[in-house]
N, C-alpha and C positions, 0 to 999 in steps of 0.2 A: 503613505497608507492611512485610511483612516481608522480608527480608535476600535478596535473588534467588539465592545460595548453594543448590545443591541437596546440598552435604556434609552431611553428619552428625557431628555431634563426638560421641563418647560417651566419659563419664567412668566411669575405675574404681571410682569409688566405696570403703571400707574395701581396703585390701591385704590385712586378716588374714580379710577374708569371704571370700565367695560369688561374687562381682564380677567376678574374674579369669577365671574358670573360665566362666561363663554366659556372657560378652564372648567367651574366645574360640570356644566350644559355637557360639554363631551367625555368629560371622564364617567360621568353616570350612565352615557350612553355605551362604554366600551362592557367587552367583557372581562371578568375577573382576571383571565391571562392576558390582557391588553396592560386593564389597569397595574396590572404587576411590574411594569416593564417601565412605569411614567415616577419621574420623582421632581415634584412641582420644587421653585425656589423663589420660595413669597413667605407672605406673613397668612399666620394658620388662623388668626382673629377676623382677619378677611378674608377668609377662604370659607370660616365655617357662616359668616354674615353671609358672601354670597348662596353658601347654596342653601341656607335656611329661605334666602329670597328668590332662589328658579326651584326649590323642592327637589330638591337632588339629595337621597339618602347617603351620603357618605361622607366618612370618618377620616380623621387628616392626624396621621400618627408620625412619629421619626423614621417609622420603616416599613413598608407593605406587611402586614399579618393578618388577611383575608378579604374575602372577598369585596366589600363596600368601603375598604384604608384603601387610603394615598400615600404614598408615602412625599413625607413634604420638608427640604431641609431649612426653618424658620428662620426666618429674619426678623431681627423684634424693630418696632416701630417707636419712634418714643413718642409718650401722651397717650398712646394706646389705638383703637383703630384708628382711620383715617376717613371722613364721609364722603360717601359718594358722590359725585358731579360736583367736584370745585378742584383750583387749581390749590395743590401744595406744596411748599418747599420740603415736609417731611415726605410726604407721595416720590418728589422729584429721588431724594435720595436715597429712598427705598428703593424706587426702582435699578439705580445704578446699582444698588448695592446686593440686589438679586441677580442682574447680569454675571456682575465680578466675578460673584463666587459660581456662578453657573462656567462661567468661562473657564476656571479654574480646573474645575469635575473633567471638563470637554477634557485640556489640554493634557492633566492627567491621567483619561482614557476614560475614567469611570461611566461619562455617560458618551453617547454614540454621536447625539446629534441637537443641539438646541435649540426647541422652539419659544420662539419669544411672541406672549401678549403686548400691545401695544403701550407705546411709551407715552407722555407729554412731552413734548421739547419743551414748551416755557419752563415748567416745573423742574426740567432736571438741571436747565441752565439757571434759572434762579438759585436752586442749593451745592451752585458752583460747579458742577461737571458742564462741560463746554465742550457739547459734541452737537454735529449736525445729524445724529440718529443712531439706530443700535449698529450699521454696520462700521461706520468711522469711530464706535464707541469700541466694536468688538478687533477694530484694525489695533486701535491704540492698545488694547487689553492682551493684546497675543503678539503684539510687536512687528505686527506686519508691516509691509512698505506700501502698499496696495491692497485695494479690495473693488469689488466690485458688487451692483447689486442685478438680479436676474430677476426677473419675472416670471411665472410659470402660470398656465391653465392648459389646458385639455385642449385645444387648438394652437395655441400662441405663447412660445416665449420670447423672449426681450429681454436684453443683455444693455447696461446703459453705459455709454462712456466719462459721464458726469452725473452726477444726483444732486446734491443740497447745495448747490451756487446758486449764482445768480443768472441771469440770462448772458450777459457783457463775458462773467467768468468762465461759462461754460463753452461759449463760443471759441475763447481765447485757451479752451485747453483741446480744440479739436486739431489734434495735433496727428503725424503718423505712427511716431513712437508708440501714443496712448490707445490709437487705433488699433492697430496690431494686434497688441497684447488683450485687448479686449476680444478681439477673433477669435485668439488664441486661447484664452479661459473659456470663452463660450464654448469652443468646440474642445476641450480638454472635459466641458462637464456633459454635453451631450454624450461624447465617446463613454464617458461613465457610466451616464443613465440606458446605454444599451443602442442607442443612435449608432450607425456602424461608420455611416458614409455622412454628416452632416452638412445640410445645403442652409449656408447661412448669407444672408443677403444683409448689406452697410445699406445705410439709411443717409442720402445725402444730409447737408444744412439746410442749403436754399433752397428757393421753390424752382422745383424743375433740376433740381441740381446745377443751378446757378445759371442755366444756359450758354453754357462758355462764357461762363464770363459776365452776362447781360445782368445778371442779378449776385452778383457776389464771386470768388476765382477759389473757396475755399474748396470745395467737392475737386474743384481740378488740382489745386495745391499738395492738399492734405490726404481728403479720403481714398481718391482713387490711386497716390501710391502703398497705399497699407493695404486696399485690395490685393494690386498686385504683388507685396510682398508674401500676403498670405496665400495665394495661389501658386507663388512659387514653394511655399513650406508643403504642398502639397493639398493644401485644408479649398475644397468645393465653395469658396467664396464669391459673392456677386455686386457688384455695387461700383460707384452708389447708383442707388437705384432712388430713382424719386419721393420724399418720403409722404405724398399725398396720395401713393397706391399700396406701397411695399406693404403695410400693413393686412389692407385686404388681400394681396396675393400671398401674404404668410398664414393668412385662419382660411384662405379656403386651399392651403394643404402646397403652396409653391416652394415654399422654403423652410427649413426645420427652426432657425432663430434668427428672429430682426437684431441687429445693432445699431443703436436707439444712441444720436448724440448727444441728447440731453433729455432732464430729469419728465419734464410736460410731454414730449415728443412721443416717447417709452410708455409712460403712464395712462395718457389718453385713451388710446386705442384699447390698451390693457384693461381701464378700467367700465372701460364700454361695454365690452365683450366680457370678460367675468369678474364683475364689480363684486361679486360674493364668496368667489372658488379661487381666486387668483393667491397665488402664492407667491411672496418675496422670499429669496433666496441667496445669502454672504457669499460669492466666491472668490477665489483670493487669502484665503484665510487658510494657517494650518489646524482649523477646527472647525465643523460644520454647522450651519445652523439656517434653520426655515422660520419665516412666520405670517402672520394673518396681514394681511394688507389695508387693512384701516387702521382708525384712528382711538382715541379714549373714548370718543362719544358721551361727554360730559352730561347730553341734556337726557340720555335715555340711563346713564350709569345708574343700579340700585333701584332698578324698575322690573329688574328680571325681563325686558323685551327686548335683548339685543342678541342676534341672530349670531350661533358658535357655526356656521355653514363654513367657514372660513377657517376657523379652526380646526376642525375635523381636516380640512383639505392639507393646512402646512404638520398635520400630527401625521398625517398620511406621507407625503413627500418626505418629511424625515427620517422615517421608518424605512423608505425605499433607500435615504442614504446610510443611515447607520450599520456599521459596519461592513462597507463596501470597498473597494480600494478608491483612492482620492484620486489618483492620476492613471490615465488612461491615454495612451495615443497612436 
């Protein structure tokens, strides 16, 4: 079950991004019982920089006590703030170090569900955290064995069975075992989010799904036994199915979620269709967490011009998870 907390943690993600300023773009825009419910885990010298630079009247206290507080649990920075648009190793480990203790809150119930502002990879791996992003950060931090990442928007999700490999590696993990189980979390979080009957369609490798063979033997290998295992577990599964259509037949309404073999395949289509609303989503985890689906945006950071459209949308979806039951089937 998940954590009965209906708080929201959201992390600031890089000091020197984008994160600041989006964070507080949409806290200004909630109302005083929204903001009640959010307790940011950043630094409060960069929080009140940001919203001195988008004009967001509000006050960044230890604990909500009205209407325009945040409540924000600090993490101090050393040297003092961090400037906007450049790469830092104090940035990189600040950020890990808002994760941690946000992961903490989650797994101790206190908050329901967390949303994370975007990271830098160079930055965090330069001050030594060596992670390929916040969900293999958030696998290692809760001791998970697995995790997966999900895509959401308003027509289309995507569920990936690799993310931050390489192309060579992600092929080499198109496995049935991995398959499976990725069926199997997608349709464990649809049946959550209120999905009754999930129609989810596998997304071959090759083009054409290999053509028997003429182009590659993995779709006949690999993916088409995890369909059929997952059809036997009872779960409405299709595939594979080509993946130069499956896409368009899942946003205009064929299938409830694509399974995506790898990180480009997943992403593309995703980020075509809602480059701005799209929400990433940890599943696999025994603690929840949504977030914005870009990047630091170094060249706009500290300019007050970067669009929180994105974040409104992963404060949204976490709201819908927090405190829900985790497993459903």
């Amino acid at each position: 079950m998940a954590s009965s907390s209906r708080t929201i943690g959201i992390t600031m993600g890089d000091p020197a991004g984008v994160g600041p300023e989006i964070i507080c773009k949409s806290l200004a825009e909630m109302s005083a019982a929204d903001r009640a419910t959010i307790r940011v885990f950043g630094n409060r010298d960069s929080l009140e920089a940001a919203a001195r630079i988008v004009g967001a009247p509000l006050k960044f206290a230890a604990v909500y006590d009205g209407a325009e507080t945040v409540a924000v649990e600090h993490v101090a920075i050393e040297g003092g703030p961090i400037a906007f648009g450049r790469i830092d190793t104090r940035a990189g480990d600040a950020s890990f170090r808002f994760i941690a203790r946000a992961a903490e809150a989650a797994t101790a119930g206190e908050i329901g569900c967390i949303v994370t502002a975007p990271i830098n990879k160079e930055a965090l791996n330069l001050a030594g955290h060596h992670y390929d992003g916040h969900t293999g950060m958030l696998a290692h931090l809760t001791g998970s064995r697995s995790s997966w990442m999900l895509l959401a928007a308003e027509r289309m999700l995507v569920i990936h069975v690799s993310t931050h490999v390489s192309l060579k590696e992600a092929i080499a993990r198109v496995k049935p075992e991995r398959i499976l189980e990725t069926i199997r979390t997608g349709f464990r979080h649809l049946r959550r989010i209120g999905v009754e009957n999930p129609r989810i369609a596998v997304a071959g490798l090759n083009p054409h799904c290999g053509e028997n063979g003429l182009f590659g033997t993995e779709d006949d290998e690999f993916i088409a036994p995890a369909v059929a295992a997952a059809k036997a577990e009872g779960i409405d599964a299709y595939g594979p199915v080509p993946p130069d259509t499956v896409f368009h037949r899942a946003y205009s309404g064929a299938f409830d979620l694509v399974v995506a073999q790898y990180h480009d395949q997943g992403h593309i289509p995703m980020k075509l269709v809602a480059f701005d609303t799209g929400v990433n989503i940890s599943l696999g985890l025994p603690i929840d967490r949504t977030s914005v689906d870009h990047g630091t945006a170094f060249d706009i950071a500290g300019t007050g011009k970067a669009n929180h459209v994105n974040m409104n949308a992963a404060i949204a979806y976490a709201r819908k998870l927090a405190g829900t039951p985790r497993v459903i089937v």
